[in-house]
PQR file of N, CA, C, O and H, with PARSE charges and radii, in Angstrom:
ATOM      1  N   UNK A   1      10.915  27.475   3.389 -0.4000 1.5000
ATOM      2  CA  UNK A   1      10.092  26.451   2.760 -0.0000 2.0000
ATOM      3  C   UNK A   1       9.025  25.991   3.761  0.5500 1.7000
ATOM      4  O   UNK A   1       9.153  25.555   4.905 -0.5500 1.4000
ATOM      5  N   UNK A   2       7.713  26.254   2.854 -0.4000 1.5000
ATOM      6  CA  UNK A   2       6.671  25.528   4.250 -0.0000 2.0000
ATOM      7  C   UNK A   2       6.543  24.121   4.226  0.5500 1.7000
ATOM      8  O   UNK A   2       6.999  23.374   3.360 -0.5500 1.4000
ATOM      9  H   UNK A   2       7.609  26.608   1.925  0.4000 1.0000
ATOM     10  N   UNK A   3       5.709  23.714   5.518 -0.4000 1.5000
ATOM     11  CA  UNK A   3       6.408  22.294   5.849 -0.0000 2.0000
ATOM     12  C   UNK A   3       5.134  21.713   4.613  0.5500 1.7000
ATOM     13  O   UNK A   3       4.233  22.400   4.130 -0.5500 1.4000
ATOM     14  H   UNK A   3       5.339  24.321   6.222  0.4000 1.0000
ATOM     15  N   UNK A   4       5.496  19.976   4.285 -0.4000 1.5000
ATOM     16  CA  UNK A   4       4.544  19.479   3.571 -0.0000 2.0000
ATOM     17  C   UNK A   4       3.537  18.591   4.152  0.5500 1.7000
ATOM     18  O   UNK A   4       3.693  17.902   5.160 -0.5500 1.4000
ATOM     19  H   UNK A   4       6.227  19.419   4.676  0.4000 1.0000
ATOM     20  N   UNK A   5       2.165  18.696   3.199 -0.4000 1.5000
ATOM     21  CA  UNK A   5       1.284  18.211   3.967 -0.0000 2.0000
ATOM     22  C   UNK A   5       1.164  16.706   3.770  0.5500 1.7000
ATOM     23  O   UNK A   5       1.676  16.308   2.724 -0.5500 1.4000
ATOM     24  H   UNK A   5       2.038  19.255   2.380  0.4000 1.0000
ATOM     25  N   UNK A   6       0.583  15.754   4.569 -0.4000 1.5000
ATOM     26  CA  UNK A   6       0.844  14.855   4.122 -0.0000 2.0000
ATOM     27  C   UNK A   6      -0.717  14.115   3.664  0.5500 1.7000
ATOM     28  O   UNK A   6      -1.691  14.234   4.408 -0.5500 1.4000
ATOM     29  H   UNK A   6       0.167  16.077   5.419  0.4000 1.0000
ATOM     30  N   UNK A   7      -0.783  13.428   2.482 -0.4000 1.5000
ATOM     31  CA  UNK A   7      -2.360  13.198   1.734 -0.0000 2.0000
ATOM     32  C   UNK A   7      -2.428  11.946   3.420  0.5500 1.7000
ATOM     33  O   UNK A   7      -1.544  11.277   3.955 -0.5500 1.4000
ATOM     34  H   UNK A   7       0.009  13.331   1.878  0.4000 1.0000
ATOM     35  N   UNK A   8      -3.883  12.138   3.743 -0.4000 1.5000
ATOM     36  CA  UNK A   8      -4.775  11.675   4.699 -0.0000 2.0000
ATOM     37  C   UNK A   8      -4.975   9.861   4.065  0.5500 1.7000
ATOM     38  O   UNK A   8      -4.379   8.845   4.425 -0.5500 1.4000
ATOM     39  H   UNK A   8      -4.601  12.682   3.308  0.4000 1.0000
ATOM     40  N   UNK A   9      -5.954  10.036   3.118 -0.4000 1.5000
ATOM     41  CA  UNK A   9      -6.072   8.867   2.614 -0.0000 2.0000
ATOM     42  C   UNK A   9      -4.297   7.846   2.422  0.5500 1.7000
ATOM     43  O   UNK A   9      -3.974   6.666   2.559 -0.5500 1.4000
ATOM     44  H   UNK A   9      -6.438  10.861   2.826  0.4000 1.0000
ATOM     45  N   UNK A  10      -3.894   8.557   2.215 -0.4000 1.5000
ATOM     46  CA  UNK A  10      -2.092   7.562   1.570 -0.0000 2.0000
ATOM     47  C   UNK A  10      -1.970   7.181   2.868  0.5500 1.7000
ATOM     48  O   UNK A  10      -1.983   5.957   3.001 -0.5500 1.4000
ATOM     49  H   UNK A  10      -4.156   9.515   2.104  0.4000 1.0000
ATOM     50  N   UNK A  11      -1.836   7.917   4.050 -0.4000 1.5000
ATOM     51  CA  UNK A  11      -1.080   7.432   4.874 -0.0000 2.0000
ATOM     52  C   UNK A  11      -1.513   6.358   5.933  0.5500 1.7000
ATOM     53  O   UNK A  11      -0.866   5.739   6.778 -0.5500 1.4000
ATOM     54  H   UNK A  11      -1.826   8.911   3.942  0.4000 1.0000
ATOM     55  N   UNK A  12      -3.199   6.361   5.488 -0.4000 1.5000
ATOM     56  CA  UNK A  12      -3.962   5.201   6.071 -0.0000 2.0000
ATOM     57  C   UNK A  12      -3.807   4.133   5.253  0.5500 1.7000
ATOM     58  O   UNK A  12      -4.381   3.087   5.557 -0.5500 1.4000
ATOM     59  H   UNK A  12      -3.724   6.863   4.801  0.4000 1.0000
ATOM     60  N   UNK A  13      -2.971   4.209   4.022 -0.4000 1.5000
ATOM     61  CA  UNK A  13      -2.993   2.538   2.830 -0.0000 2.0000
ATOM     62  C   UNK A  13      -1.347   2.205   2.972  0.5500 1.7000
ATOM     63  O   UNK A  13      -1.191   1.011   3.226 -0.5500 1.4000
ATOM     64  H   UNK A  13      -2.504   5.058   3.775  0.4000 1.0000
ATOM     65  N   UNK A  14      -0.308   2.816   2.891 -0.4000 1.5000
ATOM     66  CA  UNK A  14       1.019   2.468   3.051 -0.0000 2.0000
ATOM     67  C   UNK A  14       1.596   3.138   4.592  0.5500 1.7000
ATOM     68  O   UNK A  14       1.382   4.032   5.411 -0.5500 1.4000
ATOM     69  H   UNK A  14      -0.435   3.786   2.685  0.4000 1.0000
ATOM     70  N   UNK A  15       2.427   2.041   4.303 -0.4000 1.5000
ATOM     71  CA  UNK A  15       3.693   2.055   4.906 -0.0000 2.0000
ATOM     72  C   UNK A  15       5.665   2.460   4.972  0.5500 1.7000
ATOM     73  O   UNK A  15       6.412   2.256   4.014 -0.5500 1.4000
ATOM     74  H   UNK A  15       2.600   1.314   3.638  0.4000 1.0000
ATOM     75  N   UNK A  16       5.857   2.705   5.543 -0.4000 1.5000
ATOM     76  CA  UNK A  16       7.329   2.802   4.874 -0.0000 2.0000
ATOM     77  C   UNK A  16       8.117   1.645   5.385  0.5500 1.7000
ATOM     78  O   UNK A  16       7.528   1.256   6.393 -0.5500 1.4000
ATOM     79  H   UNK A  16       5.251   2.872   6.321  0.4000 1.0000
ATOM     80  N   UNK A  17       9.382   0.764   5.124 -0.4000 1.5000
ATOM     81  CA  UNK A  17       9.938  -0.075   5.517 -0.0000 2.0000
ATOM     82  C   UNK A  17      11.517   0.653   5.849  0.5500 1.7000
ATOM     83  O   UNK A  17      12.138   1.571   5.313 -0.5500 1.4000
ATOM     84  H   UNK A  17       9.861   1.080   4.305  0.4000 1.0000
ATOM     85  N   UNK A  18      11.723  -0.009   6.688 -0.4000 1.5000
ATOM     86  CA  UNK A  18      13.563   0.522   7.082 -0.0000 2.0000
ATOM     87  C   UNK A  18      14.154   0.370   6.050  0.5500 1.7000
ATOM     88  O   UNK A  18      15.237   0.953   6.003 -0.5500 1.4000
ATOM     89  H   UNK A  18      11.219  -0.756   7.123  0.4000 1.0000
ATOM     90  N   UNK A  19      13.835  -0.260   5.084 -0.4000 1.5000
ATOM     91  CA  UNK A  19      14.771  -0.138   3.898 -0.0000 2.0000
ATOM     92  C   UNK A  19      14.383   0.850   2.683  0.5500 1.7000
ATOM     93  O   UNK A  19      15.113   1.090   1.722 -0.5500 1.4000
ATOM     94  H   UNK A  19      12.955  -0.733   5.121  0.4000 1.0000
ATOM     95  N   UNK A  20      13.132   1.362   2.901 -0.4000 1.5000
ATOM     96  CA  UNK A  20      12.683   2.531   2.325 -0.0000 2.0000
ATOM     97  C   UNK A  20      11.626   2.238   1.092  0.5500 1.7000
ATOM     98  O   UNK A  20      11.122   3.137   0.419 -0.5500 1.4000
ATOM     99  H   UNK A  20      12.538   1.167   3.682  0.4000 1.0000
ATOM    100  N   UNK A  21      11.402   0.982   0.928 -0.4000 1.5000
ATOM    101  CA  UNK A  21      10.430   0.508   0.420 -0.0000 2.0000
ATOM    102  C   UNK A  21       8.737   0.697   1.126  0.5500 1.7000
ATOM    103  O   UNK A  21       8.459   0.576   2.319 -0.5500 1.4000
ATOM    104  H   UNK A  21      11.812   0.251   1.474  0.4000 1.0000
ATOM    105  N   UNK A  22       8.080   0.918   0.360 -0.4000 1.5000
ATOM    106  CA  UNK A  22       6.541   1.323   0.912 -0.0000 2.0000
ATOM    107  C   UNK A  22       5.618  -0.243   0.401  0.5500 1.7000
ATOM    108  O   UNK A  22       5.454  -0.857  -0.654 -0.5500 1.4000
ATOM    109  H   UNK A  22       8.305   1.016  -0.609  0.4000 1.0000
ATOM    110  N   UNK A  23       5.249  -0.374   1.623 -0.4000 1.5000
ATOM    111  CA  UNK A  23       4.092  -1.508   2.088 -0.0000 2.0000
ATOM    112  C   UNK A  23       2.999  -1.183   1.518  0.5500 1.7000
ATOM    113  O   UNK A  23       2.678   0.005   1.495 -0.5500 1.4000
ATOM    114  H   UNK A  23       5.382   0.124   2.480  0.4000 1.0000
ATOM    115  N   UNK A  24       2.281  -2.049   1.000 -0.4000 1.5000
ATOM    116  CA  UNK A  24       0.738  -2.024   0.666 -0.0000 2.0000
ATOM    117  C   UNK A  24       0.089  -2.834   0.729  0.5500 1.7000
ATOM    118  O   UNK A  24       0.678  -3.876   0.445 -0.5500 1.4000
ATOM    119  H   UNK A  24       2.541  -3.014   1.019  0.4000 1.0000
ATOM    120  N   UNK A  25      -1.288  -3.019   1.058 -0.4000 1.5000
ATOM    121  CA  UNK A  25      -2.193  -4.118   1.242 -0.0000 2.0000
ATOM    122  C   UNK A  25      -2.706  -4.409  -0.001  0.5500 1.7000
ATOM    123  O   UNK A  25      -2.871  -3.513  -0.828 -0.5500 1.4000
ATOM    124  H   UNK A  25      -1.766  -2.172   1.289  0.4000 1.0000
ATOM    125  N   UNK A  26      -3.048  -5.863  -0.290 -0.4000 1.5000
ATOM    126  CA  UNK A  26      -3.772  -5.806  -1.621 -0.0000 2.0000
ATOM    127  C   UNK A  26      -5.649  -6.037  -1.793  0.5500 1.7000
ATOM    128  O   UNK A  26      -6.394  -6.477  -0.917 -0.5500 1.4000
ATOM    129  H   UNK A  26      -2.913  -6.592   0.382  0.4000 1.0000
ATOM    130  N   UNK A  27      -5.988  -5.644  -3.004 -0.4000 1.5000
ATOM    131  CA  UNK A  27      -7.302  -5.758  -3.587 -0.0000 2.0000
ATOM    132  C   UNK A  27      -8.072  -6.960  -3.576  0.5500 1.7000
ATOM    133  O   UNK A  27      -7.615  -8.075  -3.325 -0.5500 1.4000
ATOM    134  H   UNK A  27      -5.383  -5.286  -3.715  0.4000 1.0000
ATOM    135  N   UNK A  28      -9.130  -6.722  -3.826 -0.4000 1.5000
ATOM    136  CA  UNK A  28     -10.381  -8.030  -4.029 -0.0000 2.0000
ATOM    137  C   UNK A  28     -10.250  -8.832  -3.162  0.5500 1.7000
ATOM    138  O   UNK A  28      -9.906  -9.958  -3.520 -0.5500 1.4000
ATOM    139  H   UNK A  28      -9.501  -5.816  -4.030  0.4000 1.0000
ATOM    140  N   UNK A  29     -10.473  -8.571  -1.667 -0.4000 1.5000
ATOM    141  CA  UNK A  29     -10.854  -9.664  -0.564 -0.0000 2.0000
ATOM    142  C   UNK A  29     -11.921  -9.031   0.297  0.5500 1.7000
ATOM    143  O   UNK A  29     -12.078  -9.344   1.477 -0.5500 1.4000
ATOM    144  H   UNK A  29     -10.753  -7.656  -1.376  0.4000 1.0000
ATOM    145  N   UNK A  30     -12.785  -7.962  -0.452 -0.4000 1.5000
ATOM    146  CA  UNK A  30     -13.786  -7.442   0.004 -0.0000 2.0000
ATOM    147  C   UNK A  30     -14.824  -8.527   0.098  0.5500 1.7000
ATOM    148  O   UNK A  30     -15.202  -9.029   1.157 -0.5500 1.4000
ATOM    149  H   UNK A  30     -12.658  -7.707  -1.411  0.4000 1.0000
ATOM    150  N   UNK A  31     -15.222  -8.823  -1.026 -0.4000 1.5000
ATOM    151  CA  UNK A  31     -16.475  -9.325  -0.986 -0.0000 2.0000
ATOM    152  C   UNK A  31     -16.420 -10.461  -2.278  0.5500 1.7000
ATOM    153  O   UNK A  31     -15.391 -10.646  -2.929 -0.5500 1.4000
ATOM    154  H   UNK A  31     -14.914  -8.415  -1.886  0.4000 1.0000
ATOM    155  N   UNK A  32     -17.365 -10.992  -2.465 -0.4000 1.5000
ATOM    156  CA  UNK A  32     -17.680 -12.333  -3.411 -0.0000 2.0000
ATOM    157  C   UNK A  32     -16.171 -13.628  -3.617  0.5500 1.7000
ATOM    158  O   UNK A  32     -15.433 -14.190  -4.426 -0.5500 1.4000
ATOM    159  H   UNK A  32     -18.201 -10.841  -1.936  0.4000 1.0000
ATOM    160  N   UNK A  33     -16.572 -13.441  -1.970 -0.4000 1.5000
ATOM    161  CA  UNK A  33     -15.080 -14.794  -1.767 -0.0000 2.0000
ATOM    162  C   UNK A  33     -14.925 -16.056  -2.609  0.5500 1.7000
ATOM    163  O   UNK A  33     -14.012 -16.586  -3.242 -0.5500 1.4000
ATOM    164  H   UNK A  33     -17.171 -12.984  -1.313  0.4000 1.0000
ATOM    165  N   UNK A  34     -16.546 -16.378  -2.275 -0.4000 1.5000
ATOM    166  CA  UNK A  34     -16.927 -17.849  -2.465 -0.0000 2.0000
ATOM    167  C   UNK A  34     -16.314 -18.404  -4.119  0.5500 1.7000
ATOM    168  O   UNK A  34     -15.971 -19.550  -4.408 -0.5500 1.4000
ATOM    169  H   UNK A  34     -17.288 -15.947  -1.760  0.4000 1.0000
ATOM    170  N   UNK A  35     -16.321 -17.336  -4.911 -0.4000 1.5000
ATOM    171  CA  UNK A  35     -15.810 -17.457  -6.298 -0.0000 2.0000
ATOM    172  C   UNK A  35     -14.042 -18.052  -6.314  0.5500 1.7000
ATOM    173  O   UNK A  35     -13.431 -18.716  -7.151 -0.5500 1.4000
ATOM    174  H   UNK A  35     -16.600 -16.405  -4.676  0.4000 1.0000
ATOM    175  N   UNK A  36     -13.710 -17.582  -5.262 -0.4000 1.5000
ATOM    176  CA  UNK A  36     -12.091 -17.149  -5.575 -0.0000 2.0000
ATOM    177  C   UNK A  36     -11.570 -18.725  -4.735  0.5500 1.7000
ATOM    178  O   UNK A  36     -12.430 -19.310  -4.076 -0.5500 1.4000
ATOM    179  H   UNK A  36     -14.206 -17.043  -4.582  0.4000 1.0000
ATOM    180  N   UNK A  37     -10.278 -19.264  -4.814 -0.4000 1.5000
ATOM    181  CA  UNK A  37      -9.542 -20.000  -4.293 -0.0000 2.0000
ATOM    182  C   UNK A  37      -8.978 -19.825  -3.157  0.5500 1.7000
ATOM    183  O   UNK A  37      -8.643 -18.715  -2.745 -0.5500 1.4000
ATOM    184  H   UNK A  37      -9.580 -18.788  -5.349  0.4000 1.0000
ATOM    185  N   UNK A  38      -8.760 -21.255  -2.328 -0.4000 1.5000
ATOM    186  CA  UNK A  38      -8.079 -20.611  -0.950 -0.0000 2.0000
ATOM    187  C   UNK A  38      -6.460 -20.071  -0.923  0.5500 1.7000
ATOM    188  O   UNK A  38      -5.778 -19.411  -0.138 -0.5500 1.4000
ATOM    189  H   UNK A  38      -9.031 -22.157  -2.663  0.4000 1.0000
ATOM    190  N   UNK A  39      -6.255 -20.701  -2.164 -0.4000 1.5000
ATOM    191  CA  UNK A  39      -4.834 -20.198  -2.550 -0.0000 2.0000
ATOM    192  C   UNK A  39      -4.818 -18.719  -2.932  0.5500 1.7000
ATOM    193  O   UNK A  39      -3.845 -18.099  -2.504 -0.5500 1.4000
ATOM    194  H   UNK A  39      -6.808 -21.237  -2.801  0.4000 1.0000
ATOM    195  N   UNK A  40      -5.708 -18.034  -3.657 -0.4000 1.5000
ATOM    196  CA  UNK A  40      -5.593 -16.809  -3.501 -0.0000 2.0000
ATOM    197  C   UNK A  40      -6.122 -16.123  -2.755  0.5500 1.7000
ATOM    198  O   UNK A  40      -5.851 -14.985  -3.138 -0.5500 1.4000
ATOM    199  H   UNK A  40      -6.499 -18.537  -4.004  0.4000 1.0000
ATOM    200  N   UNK A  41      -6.711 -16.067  -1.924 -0.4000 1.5000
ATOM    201  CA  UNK A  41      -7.438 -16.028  -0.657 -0.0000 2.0000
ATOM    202  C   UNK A  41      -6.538 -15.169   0.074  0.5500 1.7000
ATOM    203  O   UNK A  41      -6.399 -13.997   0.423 -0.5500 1.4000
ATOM    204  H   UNK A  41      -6.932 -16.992  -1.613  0.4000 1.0000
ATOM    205  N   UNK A  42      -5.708 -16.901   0.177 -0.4000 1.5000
ATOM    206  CA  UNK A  42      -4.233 -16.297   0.993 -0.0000 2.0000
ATOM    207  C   UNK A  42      -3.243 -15.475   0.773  0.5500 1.7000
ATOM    208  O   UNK A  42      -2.623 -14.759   1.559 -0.5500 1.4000
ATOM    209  H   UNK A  42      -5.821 -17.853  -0.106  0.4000 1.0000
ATOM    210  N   UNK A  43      -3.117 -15.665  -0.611 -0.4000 1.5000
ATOM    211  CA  UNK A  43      -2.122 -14.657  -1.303 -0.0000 2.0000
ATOM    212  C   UNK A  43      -2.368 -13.314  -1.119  0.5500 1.7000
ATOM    213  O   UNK A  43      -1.522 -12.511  -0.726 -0.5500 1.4000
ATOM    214  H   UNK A  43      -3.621 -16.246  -1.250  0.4000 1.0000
ATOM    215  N   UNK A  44      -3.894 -12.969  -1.490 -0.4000 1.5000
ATOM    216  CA  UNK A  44      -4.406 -11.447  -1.067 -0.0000 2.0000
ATOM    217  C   UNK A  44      -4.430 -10.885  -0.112  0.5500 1.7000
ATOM    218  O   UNK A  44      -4.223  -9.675  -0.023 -0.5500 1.4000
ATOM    219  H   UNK A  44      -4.581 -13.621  -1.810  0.4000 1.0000
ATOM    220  N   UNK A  45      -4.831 -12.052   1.321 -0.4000 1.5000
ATOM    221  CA  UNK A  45      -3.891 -11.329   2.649 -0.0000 2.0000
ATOM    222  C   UNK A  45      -3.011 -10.808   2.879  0.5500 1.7000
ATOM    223  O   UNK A  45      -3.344  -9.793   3.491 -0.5500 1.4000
ATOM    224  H   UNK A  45      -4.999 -13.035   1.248  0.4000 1.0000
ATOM    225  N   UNK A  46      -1.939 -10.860   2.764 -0.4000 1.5000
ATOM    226  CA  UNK A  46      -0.475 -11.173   3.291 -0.0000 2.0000
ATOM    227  C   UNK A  46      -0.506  -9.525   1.817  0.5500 1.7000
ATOM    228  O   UNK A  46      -1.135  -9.337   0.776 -0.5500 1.4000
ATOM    229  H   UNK A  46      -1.668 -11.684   2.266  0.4000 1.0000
ATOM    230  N   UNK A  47       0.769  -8.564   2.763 -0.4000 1.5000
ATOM    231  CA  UNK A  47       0.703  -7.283   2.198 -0.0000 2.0000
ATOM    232  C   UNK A  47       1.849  -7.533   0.995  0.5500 1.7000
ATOM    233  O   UNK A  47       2.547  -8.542   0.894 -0.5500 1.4000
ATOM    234  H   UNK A  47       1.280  -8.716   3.608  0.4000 1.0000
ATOM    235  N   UNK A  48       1.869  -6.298   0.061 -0.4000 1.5000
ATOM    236  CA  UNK A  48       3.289  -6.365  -1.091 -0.0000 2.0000
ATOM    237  C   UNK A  48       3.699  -5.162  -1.033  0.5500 1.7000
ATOM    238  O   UNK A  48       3.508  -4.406  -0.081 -0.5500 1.4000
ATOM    239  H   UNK A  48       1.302  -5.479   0.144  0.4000 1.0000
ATOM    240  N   UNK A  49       4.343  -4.880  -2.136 -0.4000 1.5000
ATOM    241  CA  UNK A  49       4.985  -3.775  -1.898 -0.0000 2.0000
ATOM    242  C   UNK A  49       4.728  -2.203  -3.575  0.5500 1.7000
ATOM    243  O   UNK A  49       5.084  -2.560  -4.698 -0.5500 1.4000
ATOM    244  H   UNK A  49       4.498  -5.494  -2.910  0.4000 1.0000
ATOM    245  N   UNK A  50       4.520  -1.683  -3.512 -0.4000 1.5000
ATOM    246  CA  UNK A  50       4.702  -0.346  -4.232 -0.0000 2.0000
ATOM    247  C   UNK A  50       5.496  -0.934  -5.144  0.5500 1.7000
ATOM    248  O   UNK A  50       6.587  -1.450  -4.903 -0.5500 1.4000
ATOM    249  H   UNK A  50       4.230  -1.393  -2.600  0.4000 1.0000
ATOM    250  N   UNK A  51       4.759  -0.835  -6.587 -0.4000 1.5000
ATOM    251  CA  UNK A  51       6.014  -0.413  -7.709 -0.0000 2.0000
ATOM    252  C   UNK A  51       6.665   0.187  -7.817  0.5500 1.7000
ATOM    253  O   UNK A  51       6.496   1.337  -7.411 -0.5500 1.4000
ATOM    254  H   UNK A  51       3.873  -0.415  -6.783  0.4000 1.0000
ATOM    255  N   UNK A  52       7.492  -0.084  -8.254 -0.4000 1.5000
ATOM    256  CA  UNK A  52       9.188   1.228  -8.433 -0.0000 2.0000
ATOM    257  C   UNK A  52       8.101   2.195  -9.287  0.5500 1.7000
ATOM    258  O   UNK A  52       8.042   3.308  -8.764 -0.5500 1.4000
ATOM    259  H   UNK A  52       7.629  -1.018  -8.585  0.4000 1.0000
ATOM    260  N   UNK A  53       7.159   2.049 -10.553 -0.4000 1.5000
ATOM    261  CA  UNK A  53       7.095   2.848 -11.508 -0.0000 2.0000
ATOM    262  C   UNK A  53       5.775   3.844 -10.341  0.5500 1.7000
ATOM    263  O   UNK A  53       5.485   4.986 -10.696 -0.5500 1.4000
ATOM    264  H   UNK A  53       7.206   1.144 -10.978  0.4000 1.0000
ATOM    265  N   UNK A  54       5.214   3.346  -9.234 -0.4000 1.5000
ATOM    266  CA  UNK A  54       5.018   4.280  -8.575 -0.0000 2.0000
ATOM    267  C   UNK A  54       5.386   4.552  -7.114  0.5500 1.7000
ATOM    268  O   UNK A  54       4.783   4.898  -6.098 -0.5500 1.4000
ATOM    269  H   UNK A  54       5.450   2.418  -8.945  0.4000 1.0000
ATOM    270  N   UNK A  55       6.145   4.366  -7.321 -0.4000 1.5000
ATOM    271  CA  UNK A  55       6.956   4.637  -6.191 -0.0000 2.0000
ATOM    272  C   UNK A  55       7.525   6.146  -5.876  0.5500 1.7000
ATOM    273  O   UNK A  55       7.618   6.509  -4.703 -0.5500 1.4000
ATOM    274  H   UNK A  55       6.635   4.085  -8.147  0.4000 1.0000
ATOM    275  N   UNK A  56       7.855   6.905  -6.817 -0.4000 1.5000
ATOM    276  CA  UNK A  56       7.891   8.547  -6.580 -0.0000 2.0000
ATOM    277  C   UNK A  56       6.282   8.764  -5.813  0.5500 1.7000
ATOM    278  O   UNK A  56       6.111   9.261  -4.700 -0.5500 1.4000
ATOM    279  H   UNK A  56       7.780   6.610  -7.770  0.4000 1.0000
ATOM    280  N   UNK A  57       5.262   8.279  -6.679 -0.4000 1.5000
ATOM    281  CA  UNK A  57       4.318   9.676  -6.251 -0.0000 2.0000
ATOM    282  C   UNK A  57       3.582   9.032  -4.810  0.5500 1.7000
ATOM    283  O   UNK A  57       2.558   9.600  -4.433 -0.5500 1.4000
ATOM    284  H   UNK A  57       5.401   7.875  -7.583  0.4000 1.0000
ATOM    285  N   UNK A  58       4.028   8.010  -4.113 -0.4000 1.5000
ATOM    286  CA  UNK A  58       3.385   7.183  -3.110 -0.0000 2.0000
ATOM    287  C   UNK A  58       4.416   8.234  -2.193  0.5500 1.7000
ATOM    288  O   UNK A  58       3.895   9.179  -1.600 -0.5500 1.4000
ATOM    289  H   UNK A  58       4.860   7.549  -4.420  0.4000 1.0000
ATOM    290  N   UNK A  59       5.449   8.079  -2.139 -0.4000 1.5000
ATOM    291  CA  UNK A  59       6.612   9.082  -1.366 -0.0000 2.0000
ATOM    292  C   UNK A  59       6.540  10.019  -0.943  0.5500 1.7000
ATOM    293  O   UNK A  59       6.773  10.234   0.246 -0.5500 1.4000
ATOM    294  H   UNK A  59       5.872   7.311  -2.620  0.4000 1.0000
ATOM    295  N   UNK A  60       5.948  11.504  -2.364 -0.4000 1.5000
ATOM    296  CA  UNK A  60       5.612  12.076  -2.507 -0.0000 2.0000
ATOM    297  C   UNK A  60       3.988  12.691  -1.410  0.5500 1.7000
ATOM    298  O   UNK A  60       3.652  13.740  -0.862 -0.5500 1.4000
ATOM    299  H   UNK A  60       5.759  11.329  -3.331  0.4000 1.0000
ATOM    300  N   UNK A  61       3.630  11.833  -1.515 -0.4000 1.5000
ATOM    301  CA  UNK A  61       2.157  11.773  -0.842 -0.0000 2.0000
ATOM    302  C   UNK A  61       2.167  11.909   1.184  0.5500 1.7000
ATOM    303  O   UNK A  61       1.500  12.644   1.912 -0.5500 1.4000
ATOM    304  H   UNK A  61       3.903  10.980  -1.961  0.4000 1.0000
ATOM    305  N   UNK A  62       3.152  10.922   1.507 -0.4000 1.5000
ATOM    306  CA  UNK A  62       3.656  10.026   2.625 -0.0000 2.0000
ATOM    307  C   UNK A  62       4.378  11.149   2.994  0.5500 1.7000
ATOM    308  O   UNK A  62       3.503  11.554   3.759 -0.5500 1.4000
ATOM    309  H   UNK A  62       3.693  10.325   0.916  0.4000 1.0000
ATOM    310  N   UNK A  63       5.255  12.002   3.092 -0.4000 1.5000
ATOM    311  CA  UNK A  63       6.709  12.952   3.168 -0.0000 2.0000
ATOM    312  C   UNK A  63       7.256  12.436   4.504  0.5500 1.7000
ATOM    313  O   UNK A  63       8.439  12.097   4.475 -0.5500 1.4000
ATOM    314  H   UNK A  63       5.966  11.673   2.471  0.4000 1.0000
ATOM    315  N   UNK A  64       6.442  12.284   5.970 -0.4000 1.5000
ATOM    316  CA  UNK A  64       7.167  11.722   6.851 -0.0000 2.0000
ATOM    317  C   UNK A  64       7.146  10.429   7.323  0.5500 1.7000
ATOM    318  O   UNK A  64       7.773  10.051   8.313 -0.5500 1.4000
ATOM    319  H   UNK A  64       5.481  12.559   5.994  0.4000 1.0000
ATOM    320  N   UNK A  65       6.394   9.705   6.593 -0.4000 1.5000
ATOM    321  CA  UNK A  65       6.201   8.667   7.245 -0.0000 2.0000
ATOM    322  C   UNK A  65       7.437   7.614   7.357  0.5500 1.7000
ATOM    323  O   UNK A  65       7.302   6.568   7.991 -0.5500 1.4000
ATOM    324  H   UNK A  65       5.885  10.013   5.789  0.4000 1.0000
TER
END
């Protein structure tokens, strides 16, 4: 079996956790802040985690990480 490759882009957006859950950063704190709240502000910092419903193909992508 040849070895697998691992997608470039995935492995610069997640993470894996010791418990085998995959880390992700979240969306819309690029640009047009001034609109948004400091409460979500903050919320959008701070990372979450991979849905279970994609959670195969993030895995899939990642193989050693």
């Amino acid at each position: 079996m040849p070895k697998l490759k691992t997608h470039s882009g995935a492995a610069k957006r997640f993470k894996k956790t010791g418990t085998g859950k995959i880390k992700r950063g979240q969306s819309k704190m690029r640009h047009i802040l001034t609109s948004k709240e400091s409460k979500t502000k903050r919320k959008l910092g701070k990372s979450s985690y991979v849905s279970d419903g994609d959670h195969a193909k993030v895995s899939r992508m990642i193989p050693y990480a």
